[in-house]
N, C-alpha and C positions, 0 to 999 in steps of 0.2 A: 813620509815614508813609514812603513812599519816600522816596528817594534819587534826585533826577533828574539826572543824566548827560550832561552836553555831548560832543559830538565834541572829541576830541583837538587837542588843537594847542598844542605846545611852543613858549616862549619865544624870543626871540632869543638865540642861543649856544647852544643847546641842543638846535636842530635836528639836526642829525649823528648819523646810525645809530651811531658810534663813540662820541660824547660822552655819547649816551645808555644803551646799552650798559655802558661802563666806569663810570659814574661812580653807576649802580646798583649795580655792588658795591664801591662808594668805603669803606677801612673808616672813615673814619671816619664814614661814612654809618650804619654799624652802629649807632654811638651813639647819634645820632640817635631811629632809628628804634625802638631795645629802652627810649629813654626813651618815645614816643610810643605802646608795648605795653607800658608798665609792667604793666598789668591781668592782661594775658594770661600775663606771664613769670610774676606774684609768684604765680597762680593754680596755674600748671604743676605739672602729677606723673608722675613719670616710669612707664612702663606697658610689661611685656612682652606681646606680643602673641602668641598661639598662633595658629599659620596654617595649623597641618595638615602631615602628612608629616613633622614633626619640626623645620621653620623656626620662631622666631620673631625677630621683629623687635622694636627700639624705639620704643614713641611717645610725646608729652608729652600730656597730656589736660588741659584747659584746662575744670571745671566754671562753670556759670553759677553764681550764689549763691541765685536763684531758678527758676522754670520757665524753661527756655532755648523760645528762639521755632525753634530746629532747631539740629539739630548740622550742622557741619562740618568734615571731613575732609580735610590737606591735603599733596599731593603733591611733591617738590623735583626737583627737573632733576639730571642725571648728575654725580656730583661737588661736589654741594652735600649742605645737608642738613634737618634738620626748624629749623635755626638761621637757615635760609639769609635776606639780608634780604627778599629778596621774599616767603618766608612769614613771617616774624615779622611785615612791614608789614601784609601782607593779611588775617594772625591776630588781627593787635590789632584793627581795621576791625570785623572779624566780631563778635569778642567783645565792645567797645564796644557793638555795633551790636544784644545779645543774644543771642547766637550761641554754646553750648557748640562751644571747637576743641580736634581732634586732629591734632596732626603728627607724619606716621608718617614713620620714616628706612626705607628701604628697605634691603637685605643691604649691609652693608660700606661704609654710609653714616652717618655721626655720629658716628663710632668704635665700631662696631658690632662691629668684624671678627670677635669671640671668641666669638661668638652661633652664626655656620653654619660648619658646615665646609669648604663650596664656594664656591667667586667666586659674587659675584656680575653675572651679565649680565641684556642689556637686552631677552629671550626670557622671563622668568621671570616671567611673569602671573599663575600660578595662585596663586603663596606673597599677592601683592597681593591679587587678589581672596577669595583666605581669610583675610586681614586683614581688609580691608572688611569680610567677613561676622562674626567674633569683633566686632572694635567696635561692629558694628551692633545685635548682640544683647547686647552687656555696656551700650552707653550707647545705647538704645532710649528714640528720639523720635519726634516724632510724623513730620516732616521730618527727612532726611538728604541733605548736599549731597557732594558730594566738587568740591575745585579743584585743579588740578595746573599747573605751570610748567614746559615745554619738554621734557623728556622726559617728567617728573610728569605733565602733560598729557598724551603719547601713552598712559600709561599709565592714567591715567583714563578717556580713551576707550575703548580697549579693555577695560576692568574695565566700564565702564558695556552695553558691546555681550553682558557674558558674567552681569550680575546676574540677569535675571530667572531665568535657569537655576539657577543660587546661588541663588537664595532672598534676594536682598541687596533690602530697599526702598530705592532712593535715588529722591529726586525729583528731582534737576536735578546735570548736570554740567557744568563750567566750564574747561576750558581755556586756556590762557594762552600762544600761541609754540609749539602740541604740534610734537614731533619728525612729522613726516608719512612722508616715504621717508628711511628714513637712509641711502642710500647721496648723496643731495644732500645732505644733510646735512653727511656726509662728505669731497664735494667745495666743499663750502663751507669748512669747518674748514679743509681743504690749503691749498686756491686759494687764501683771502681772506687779508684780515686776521693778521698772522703772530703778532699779541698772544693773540688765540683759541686757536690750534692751541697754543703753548708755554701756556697754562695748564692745558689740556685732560692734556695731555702732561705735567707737571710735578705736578700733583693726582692724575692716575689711577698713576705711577710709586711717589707715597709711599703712597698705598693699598695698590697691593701689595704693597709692601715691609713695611707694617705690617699686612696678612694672613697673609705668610711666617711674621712674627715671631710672631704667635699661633700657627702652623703649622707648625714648622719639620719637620715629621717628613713635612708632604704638599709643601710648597712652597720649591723652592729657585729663584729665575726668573734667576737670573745677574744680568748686567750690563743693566739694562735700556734704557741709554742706547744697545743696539745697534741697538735698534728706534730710527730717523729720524724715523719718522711714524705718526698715529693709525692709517693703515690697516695698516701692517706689524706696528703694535701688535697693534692688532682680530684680525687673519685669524692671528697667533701662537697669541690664547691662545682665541679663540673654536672653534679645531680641534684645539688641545692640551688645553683644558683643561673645554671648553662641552660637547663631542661633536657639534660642526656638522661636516659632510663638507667645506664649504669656505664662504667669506666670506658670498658671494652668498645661502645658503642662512641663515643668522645674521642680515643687516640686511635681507631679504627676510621675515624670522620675526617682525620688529616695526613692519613696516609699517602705518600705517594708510588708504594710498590703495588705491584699487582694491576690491572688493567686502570689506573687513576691517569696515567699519561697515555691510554693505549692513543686518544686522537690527537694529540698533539702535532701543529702543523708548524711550527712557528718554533725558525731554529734553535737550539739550545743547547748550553754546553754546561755540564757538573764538572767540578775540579774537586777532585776531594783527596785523602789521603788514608795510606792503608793503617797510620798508625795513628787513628783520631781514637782519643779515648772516651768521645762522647756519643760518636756517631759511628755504631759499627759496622764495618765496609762491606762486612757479608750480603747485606739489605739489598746491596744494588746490583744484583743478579737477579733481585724477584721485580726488576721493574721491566714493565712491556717492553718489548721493542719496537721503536720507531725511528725510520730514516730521519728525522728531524733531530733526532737525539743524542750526542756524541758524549762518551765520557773519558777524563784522565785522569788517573791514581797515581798522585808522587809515593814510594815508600814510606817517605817522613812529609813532616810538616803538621802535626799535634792538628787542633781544631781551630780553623781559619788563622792561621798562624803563617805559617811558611817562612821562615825569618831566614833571610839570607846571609847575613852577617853582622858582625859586632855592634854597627847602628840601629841593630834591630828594625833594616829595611824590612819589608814584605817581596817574596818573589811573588805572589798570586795576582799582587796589583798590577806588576806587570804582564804576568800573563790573562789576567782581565782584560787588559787593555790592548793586548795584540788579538782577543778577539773580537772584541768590539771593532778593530779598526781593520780586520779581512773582512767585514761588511759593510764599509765607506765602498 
């Protein structure tokens, strides 16, 4: 039976775009949450993925023990990874719920780095969507869902706008806080909150530095603490290193406002919230309209957060999961 779904609405103390936000990636929140995915972790096999062109990626494949009721496939936000606790939480839900999951780490995401020989940026959709399509034809079911969280989200969206061309059958795609315009995005990260921008900055630093060290013969990037900020970051290596002619042309490349979903046929649902401080909600009035496209705005619930109460459950998992299963 379904899963029916109340509207959000956080506890007392718990309201705060910030409290909600930070304390979703509370580690010891981790504990938590990988005991309450026992199923999904002790299930886990680790899987390279052929994507075409000579990329592949990491993913963990989470088998049902019997007929799974559909697979799903699940995306992490910039700097996270297939570990992250929002997909482990939303992993466990799924597969509890009999759901075969795959969480795929994106290039130089999970300790990947030794896999491609190129950075990975946030322009690189075709290596995802030739993901999607190998998993799709190695664990063929009868339904296939893909969810993604904040960037994972942008990137499912546009994988979902480019499947029927691929040959990918998915039935329904779920986003969570997708990236929309990054360059707001961008001035979110600066402007806000200074805890954001120093993690953002501090995580994408030992990446590359642990890219280098796989690499030492393509990458030396100096001292990186010379770069101040994400954008002097960004416009460095996305024109050194991407082959963008300059910034605008980079965060203009992964946009999903403006006609980037106008064909989208392949249904899809954003759950975002109006008080994300990384993702400004404004964005998602300048996206096409398309009957495939449905969206809900809780008031609160910070960035891929949504914490219901004192155990710092997730509501979003659940209502992932009540959409995933009006299309069984």
């Amino acid at each position: 039976m379904p899963h029916p779904v109340q509207a959000f609405e956080p506890p007392r103390g718990l309201e705060h775009p910030h409290v909600q936000s930070l304390l979703a990636g509370w580690p010891w929140r981790r504990r938590w949450l990988r005991r309450r995915a026992s199923s999904l972790l002790a299930s886990s096999r680790d899987e390279i993925v052929d994507c075409g062109a000579g990329v592949r990626l990491l993913g963990h494949f989470s088998a049902q023990p019997a007929e799974p009721r559909g697979l799903a496939i699940l995306l992490h936000g910039w700097e996270g990874s297939a570990a992250a606790n929002y997909v482990v939480s939303v992993g466990g839900l799924l597969y509890d719920a009999g759901f075969s999951v795959f969480r795929l780490n994106f290039r130089d995401h999970g300790d990947t780095f030794a896999l491609n020989r190129e950075l990975f940026h946030s322009c690189r959709i075709d290596e995802v969507v030739g993901a999607l399509a190998a998993i799709t034809v190695k664990h063929e079911t009868k339904r296939t869902f893909v969810v993604g969280h904040s960037l994972g989200g942008n990137f499912a969206l546009r994988a979902a706008a480019r499947a029927p061309a691929a040959g990918i059958p998915l039935t329904k795609v779920v986003a969570v806080c997708p990236v929309l315009r990054p360059w707001s995005t961008m001035r979110a990260l600066e402007d806000g909150f200074w805890v954001y921008r120093q993690y953002f900055l501090r995580r994408w630093r030992h990446s590359l530095l642990a890219k280098a060290a796989c690499f030492p013969e393509l990458y030396d990037f100096g001292d990186l603490r010379r770069f101040r900020t994400l954008t002097a970051t960004t416009e460095f290596f996305a024109t050194r290193y991407a082959s963008f002619p300059d910034l605008d042309s980079y965060l203009n490349g992964y946009a999903i406002t403006g006609d980037a979903l106008a064909r989208l046929t392949i249904p899809a649902k954003i759950i975002a919230a109006a008080d994300d401080p990384v993702i400004p909600i404004g964005d998602l009035a300048d996206l096409a309209a398309s009957p495939a496209l449905s969206i809900e705005v809780a008031p609160r619930g910070g960035h891929c957060a949504f914490l219901e109460d004192y155990a710092l459950r997730s509501w979003v998992d659940r209502a992932v999961l009540a959409e995933i299963e009006s299309s069984v």
